[in-house]
C-alpha positions in Angstrom: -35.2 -41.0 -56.7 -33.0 -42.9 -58.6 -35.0 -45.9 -58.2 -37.7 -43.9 -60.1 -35.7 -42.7 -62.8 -35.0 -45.4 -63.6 -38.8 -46.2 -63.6 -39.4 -43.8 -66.1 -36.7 -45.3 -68.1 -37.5 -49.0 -67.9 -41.3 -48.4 -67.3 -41.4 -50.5 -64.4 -44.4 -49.2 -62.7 -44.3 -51.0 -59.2 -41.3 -48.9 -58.5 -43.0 -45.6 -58.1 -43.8 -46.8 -55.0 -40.5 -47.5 -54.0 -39.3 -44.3 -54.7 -42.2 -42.8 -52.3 -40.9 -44.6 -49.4 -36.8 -45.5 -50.3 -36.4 -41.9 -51.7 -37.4 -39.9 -48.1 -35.1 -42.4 -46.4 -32.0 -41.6 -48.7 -32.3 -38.3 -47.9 -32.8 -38.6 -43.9 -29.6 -40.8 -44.5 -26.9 -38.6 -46.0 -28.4 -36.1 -48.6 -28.0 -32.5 -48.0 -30.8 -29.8 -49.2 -28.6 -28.6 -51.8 -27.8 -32.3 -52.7 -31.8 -33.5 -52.4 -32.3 -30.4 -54.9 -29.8 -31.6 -57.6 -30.4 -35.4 -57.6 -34.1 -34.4 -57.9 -33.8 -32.0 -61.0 -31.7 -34.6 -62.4 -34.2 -37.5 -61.9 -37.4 -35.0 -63.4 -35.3 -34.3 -66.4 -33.9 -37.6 -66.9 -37.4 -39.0 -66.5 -38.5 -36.0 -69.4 -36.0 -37.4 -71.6 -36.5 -40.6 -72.0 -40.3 -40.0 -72.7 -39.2 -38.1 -75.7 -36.7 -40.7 -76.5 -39.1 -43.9 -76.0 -42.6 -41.8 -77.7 -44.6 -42.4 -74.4 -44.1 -38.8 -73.6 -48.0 -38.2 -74.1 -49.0 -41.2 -72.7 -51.3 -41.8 -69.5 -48.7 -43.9 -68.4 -46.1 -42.2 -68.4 -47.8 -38.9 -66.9 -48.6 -41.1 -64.2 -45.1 -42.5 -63.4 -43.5 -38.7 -63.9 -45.7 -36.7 -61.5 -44.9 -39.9 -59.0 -41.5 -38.8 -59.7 -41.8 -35.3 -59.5 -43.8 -35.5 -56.0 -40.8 -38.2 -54.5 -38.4 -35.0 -55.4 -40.8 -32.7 -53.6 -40.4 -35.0 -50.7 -36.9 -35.9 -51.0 -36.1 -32.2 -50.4 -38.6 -31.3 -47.9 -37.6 -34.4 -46.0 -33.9 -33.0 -46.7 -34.7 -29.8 -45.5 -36.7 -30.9 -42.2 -33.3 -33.3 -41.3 -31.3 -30.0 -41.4 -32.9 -28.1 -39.2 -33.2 -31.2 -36.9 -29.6 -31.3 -36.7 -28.9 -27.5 -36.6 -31.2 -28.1 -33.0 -29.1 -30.8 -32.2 -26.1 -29.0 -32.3 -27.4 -25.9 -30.9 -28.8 -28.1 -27.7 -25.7 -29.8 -27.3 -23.8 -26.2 -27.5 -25.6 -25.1 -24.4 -25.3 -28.4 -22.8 -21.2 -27.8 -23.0 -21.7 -24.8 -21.6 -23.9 -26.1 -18.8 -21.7 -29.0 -18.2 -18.7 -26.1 -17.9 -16.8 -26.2 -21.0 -14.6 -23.6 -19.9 -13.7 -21.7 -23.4 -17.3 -21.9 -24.9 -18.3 -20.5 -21.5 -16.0 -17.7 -22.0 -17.0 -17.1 -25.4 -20.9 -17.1 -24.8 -21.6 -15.6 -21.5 -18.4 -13.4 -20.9 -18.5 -11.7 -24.5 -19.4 -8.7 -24.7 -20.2 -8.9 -28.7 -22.9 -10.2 -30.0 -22.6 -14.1 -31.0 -25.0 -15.3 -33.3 -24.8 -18.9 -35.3 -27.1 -19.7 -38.3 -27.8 -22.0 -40.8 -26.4 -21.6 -44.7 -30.0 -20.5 -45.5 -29.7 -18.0 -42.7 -32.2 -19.1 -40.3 -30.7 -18.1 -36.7 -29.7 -21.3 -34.1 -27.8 -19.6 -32.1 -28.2 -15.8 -29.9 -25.9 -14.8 -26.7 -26.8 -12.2 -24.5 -24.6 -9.9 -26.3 -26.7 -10.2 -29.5 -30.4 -9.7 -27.2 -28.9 -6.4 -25.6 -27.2 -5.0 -29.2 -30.5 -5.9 -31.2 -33.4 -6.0 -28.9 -35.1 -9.1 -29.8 -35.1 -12.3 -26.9 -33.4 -15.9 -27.9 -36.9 -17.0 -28.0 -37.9 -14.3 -30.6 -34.9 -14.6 -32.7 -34.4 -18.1 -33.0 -35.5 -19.8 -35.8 -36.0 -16.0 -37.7 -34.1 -15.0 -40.5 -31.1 -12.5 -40.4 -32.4 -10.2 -42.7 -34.7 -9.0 -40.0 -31.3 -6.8 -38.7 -31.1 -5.5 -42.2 -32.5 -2.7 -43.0 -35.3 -3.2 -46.2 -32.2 -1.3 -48.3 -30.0 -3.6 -47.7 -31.4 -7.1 -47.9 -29.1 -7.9 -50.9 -26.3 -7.1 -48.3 -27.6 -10.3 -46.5 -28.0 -12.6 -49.5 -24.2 -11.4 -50.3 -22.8 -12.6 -47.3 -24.6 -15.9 -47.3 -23.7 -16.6 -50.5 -20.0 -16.1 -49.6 -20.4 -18.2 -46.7 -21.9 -20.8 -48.6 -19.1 -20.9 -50.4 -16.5 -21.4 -47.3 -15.0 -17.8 -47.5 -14.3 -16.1 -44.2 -15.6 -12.5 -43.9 -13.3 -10.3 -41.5 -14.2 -6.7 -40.2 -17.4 -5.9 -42.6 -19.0 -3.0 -41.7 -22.7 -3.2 -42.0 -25.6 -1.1 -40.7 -28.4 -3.0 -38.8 -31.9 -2.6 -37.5 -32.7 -3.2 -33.5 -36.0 -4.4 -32.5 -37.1 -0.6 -31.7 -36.3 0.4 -35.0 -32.6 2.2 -33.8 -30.0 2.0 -36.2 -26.7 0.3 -35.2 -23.3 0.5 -37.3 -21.4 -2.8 -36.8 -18.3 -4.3 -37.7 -19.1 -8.1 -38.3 -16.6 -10.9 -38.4 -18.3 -13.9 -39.9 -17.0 -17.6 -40.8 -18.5 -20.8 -42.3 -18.8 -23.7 -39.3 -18.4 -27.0 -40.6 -18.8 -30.7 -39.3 -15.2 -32.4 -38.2 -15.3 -34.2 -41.7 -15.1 -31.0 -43.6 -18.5 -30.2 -44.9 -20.5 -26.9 -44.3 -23.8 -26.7 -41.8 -24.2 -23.0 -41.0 -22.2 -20.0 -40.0 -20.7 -18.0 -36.8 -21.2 -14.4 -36.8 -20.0 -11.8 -34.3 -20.9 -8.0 -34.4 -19.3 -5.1 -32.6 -21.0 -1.9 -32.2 -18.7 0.8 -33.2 -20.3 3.5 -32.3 -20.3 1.9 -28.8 -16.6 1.6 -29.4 -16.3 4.7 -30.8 -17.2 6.2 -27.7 -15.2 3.5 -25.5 -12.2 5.3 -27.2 -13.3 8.9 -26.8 -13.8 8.2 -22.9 -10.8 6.4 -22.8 -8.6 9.2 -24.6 -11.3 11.8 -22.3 -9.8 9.5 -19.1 -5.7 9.5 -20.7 -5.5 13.6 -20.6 -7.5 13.9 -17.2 -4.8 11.2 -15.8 -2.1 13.1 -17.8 -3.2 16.9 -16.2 -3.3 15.4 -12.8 0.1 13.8 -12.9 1.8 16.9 -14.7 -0.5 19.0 -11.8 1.9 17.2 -9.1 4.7 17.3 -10.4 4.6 20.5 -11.4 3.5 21.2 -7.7 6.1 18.9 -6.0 8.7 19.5 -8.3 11.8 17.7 -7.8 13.7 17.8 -4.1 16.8 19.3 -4.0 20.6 17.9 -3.7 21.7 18.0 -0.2 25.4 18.6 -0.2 27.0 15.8 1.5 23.7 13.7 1.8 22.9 11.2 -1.0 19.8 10.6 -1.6 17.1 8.9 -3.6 13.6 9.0 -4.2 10.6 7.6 -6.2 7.5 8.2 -7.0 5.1 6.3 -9.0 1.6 6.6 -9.6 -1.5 4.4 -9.0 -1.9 2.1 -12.1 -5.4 2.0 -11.3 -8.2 4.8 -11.9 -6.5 8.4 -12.6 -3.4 7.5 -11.5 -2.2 10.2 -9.2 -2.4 10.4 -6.0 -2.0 12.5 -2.6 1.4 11.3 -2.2 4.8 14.1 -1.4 7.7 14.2 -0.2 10.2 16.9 0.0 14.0 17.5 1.3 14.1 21.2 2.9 17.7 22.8 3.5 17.8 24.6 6.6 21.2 25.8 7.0 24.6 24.7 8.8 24.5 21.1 7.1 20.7 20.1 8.6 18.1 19.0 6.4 14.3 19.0 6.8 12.8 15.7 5.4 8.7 15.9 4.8 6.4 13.0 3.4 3.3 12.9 3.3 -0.1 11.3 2.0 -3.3 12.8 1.1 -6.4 10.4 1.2 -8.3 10.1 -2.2 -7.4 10.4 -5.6 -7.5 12.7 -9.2 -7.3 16.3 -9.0 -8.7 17.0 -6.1 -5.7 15.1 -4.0 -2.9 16.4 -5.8 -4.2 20.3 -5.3 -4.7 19.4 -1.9 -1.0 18.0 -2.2 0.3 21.2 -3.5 -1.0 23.6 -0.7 0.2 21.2 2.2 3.6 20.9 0.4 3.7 24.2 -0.2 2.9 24.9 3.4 5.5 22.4 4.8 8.1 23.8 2.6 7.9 27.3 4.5 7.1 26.1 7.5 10.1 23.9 7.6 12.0 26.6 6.0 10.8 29.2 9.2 13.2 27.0 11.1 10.3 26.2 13.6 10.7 22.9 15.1 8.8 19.8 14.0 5.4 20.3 16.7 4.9 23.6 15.4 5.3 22.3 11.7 2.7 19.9 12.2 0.3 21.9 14.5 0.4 24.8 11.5 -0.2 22.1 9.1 -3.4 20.7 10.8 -5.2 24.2 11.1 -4.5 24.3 7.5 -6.2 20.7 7.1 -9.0 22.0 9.6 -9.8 24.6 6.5 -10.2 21.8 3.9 -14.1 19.8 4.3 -13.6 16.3 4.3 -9.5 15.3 4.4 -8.0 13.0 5.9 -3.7 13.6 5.7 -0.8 11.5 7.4 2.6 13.3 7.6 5.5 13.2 9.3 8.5 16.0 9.1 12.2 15.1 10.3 14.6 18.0 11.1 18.2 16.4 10.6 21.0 17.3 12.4 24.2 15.1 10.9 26.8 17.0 12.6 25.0 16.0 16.4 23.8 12.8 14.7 20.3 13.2 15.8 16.9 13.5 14.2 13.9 15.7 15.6 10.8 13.8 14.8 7.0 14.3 14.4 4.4 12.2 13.3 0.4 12.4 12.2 -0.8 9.0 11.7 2.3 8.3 9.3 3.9 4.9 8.7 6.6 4.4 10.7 10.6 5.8 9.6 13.4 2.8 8.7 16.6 3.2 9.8 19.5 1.3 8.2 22.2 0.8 10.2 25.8 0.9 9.0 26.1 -2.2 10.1 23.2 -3.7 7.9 20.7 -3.7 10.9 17.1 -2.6 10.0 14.5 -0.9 12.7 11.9 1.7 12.7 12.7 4.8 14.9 11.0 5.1 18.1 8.9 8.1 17.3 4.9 8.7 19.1 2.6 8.7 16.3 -0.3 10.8 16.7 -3.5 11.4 15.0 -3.4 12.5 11.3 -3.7 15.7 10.0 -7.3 17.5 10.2 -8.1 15.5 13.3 -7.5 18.6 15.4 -7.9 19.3 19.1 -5.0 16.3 20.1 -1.7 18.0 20.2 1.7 16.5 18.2 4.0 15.2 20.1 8.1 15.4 19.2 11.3 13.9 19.9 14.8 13.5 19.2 16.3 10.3 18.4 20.1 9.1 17.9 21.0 8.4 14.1 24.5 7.0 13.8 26.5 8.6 10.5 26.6 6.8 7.6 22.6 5.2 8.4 20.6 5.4 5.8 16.8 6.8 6.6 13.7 5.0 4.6 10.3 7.0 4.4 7.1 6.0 2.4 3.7 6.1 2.1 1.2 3.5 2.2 1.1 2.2 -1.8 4.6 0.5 -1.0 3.4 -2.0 1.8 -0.1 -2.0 1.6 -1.4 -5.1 -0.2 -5.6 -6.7 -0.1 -5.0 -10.1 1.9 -2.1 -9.3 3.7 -1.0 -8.2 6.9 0.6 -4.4 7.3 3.1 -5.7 9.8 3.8 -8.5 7.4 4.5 -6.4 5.0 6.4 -4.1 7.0 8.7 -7.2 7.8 8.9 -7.4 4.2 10.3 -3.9 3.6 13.0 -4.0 6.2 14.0 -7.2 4.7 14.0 -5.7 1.4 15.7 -2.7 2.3 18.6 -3.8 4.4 19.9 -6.4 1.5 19.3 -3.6 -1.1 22.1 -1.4 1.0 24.3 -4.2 1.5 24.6 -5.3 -1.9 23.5 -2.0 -4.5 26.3 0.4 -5.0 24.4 3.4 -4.8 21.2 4.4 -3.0 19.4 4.7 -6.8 20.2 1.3 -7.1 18.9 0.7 -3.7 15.8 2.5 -4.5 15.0 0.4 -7.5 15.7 -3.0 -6.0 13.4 -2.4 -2.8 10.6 -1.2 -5.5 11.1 -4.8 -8.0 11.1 -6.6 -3.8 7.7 -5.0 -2.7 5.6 -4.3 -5.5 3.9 -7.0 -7.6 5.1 -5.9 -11.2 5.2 -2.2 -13.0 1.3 -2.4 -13.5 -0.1 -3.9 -10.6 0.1 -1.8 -8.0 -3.4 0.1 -7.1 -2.0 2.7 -4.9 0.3 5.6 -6.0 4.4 4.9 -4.3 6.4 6.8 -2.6 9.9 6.0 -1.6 12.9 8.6 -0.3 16.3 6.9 1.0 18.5 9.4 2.8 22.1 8.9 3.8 23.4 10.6 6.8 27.1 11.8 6.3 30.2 11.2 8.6 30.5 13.0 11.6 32.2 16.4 11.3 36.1 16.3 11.2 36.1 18.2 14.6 34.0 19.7 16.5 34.8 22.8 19.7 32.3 24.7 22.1 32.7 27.2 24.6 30.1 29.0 27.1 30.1 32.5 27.9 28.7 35.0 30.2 26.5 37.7 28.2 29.3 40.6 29.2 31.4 42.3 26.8 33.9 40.2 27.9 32.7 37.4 25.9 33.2 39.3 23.1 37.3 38.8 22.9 37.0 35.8 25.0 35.3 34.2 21.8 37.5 36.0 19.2 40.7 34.2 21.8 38.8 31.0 21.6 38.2 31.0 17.8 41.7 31.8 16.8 43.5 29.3 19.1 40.9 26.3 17.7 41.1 27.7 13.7 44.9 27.4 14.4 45.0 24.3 15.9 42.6 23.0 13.2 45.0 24.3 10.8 42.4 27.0 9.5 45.0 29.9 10.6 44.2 32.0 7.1 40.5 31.5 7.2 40.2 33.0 11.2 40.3 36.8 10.9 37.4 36.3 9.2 36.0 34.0 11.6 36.7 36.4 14.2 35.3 39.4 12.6 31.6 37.6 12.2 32.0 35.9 15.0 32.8 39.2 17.1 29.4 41.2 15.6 26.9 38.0 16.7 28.6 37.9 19.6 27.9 41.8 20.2 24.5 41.5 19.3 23.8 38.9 21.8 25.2 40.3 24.5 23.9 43.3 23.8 20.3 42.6 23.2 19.6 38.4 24.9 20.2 36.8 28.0 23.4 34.2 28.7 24.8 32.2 28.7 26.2 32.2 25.2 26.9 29.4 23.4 29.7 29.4 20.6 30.0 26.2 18.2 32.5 25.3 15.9 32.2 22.1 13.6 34.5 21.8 10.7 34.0 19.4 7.7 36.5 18.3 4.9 34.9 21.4 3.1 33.2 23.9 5.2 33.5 25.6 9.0 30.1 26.1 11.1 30.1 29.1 13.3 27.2 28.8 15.6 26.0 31.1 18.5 22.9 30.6 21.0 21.7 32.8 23.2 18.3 33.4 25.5 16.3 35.6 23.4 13.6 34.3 21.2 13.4 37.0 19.0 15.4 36.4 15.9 17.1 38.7 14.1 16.4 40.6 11.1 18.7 42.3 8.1 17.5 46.0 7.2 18.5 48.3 4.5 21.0 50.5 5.8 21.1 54.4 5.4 24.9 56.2 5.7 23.7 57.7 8.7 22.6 55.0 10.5 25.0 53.9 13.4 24.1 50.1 14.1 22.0 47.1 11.9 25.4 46.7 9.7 26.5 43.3 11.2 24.1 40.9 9.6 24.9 42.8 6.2 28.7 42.1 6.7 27.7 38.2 7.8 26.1 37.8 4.4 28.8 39.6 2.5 31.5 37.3 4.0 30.0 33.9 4.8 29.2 30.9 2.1 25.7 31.2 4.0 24.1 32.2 7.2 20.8 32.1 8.7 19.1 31.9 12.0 16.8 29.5 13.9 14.7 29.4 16.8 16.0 26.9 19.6 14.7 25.1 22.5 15.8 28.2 25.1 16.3 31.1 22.6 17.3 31.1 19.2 20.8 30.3 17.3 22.8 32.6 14.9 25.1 30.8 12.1 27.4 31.0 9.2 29.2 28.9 7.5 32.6 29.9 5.4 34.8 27.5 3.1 37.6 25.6 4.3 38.8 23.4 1.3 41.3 25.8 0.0 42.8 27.1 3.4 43.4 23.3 4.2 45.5 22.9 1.3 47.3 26.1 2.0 47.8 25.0 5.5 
């Protein structure tokens, strides 16, 4: 073109041809559109000018010469415009050959992104669509390719197109502009486009990148996922509200933990729960309901609730867990591991039963970690297999571990493994943490793979068992009335040599009405207990008759049923139990302040 300006200015004719065949070339070479569009407005009106300056502005010649130069323009910019697309498909093709030859973050951005990914020209003519972009708008790579973008805008708002090109053009990055657009059906989608100028590594623009997110899909993403946060957040306050917090065990630390599944709603099955059953033994349940969401924890709630009284009917673990499983056999569908532990510190035993639970740690005093040797029959709901008990030795000052599945369960690794793993965990907790809620939160940080990793909800309780009691005395009598001041003889001469002298009539005087009762109304022999603690003395006193006994309201002219009323007037506590040959009365009475006395 300049070649035939330059024609027109120095009339040399033979150059008209040149600038047919040298001005294409220039522009195939390095010329831009925009470029090709200003160098050729400048030749035609430089070309004008000097046929008004020269007087041959009329002239055949010079007509001929200026419509030469007017149709090299023409084809300066068509050949311009043709070399732009050609390298818009270039780049495009070589885009999805980095793809297919597995550039890892352009594979991430086109085929994992779930917003629409379009490139285009500075004209707008579309080189680039991602699946994203076919499933938000409608139309196929094949059908949007090479199209226009104002075929997503609405006819209203075609100027809203020409806008942002025009910004584009000028290198301006567009961030968060919300635009309606038009799918291929004719549906109206609000999006939220982010759109930036892509240039060539020598600085100059050749197109743009757009991505759109549908917010009315994301509107709804939000109102599911705050829908999903309060249906997670009833559930978990459903459980705890229905599990509540255990209670403190005098003279038994303990800790516990609970947390839920990070995973789907969260909460779980999972319970746990320390029962006191009077004269310093302790009923320890855990348990783990199959499934999760509301569903699990109210079918948490009634077997807790069920456990709870069961254990607090004083019934011994088989009968816990046979009442248990016909309450299971009422619920379609369940599938329930338990296992319930009546604690007896002061004989340092345990009574254990077990449906399909994992198996109870034991923590030596020594540091020495093994699982109790306990029969572990079928879970809960089964039905028709009966559950098997049995007392084990447990050494004061051990430490019990129980917990449900979430804590050792883990895809691609073996459950004894894992089990290794706990005892591990848990025996250099206790020799190193202070306290068992240190303990607790060590073996947690050992076994679980970070706060928001684990798919399963947790459940950990630690259990200390106390010393053995200060002293302990027994005596076995006939069921005659004899036994009556025989025991009162026996009780005084062991509170006095215990140095409990001020704390005996009162011994005596409970002791003396149980004793009574049972002679009167069981079968001997009769057992009498004593165990004293640095706080409290245990009377206990076992006879042959199952049927325990019950306080009444008393009229003035009744003549007997005052002696359990006097028990619970007197004693710190009392209660009854059944027993492996009858059943066992017991009360407790403080000793702290008559040991000081003493």
């Amino acid at each position: 073109m300049l070649i035939a300006a330059l024609d027109v200015l120095v009339g040399a004719r033979p150059q008209v041809i040149a600038l047919l065949v040298l001005g294409p070339l220039l522009a195939c070479a390095w010329l831009d559109v925009r470029h090709s569009v200003l160098v050729g407005c400048w030749a035609a009106l430089s070309g004008l000018v000097a046929g008004l300056l020269d007087g041959t502005f009329l002239t055949v010649g010079f007509t001929v010469r200026w419509c030469g130069l007017l149709l090299g323009c023409v084809l300066v910019v068509h050949v311009a415009r043709r070399r732009a697309a050609a390298e818009m498909a270039l780049r495009s093709l070589d885009l999805a050959r980095r793809v297919t030859r597995g550039d890892h973050d352009l594979a991430a951005l086109v085929e994992s992104s779930h917003d629409a990914i379009v490139a285009t020209t500075l004209e707008g003519r579309i080189t680039y669509w991602n699946t994203a972009a076919q499933q938000l708008y409608g139309y196929t790579p094949q059908e949007a390719i090479g199209a226009h973008v104002s075929m997503l805008a609405p006819p209203e708002r075609g100027h809203e197109t020409a806008m942002l090109l025009r910004r584009l053009s000028r290198g301006e990055r567009i961030e968060h502009f919300e635009a309606r657009r038009v799918s291929r059906t004719g549906r109206r989608i609000h999006v939220d486009l982010t759109l930036w100028p892509n240039r060539t590594p020598n600085g100059r623009l050749i197109g743009a990148y757009a991505i759109a997110r549908d917010l009315e899909q994301k509107r709804a993403a939000a109102e599911l996922a705050q829908l999903y946060e309060e249906q997670r957040h009833v559930a978990l306050t459903l459980q705890r509200s229905l599990m509540g917090v255990p209670p403190k065990v005098p003279g038994m630390p303990t800790a516990h933990r609970y947390l839920p599944a990070t995973q789907g709603l969260g909460v779980g099955g999972d319970w746990f729960d320390l029962v006191p059953l009077g004269a310093r033994r302790v009923g320890a349940v855990i348990g783990d309901v199959m499934g999760r969401g509301l569903e699990a924890a109210a079918v948490m709630g009634r077997l807790y609730s069920a456990a709870h009284a069961l254990a607090k009917s004083g019934i011994p673990p088989w009968q816990v867990m046979q009442t248990l499983d016909a309450v299971v056999a009422d619920l379609p569908d369940q599938f329930i591991t338990c296992c319930y532990l009546e604690i007896h510190p002061d004989a340092g035993e345990a009574i254990v039963c077990s449906a399909g639970h994992l198996p109870v740690l034991l923590v030596a005093p020594d540091g020495k970690v093994r699982t109790l040797p306990v029969p572990v029959s079928v879970p809960l709901g089964v039905g028709a297999i009966p559950h098997q008990q049995v007392t084990v030795a447990l050494p004061p000052g051990s430490t019990l571990a129980l917990y449900t599945d979430g804590l050792v369960e883990s895809p691609g690794h073996d459950i004894y493994t894992r089990l290794d793993a706990l005892a591990t965990a848990l025996g250099a907790a206790l020799a190193t943490a202070p306290d068992l809620e240190q303990a607790a939160d060590q073996v947690l940080a050992a076994l679980l793979p970070g706060p928001a990793r684990h798919d399963d909800d947790v459940t950990l309780l630690l259990a200390r068992l106390p010393q053995a009691p200060l002293a302990t005395a027994g005596r076995e009598l006939d069921a005659t009335p004899a036994a009556v001041p025989a025991g009162r003889a026996f009780l005084t001469d062991t509170l006095t040599a215990w140095h409990l002298a001020g704390i005996a009539d009162d011994a005596c005087l409970l002791a003396s009405d149980i004793l009574t009762n049972a002679v009167c109304h069981a079968a001997g022999p009769i057992r009498l207990l004593l165990r004293r603690t640095e706080y409290d003395l245990t009377i206990e006193v076992t006879d042959r008759s199952p049927h325990l006994p019950q306080p009444r309201q008393i009229n003035t002219a009744d003549e007997s049923g005052r002696g359990l009323a006097l028990v619970g007037a007197l004693a710190a506590a009392w209660g009854t139990r059944p027993a492996e040959d009858g059943k066992t009365v017991w009360f407790t009475l403080a000793t702290s302040n008559h040991s000081a006395e003493a």
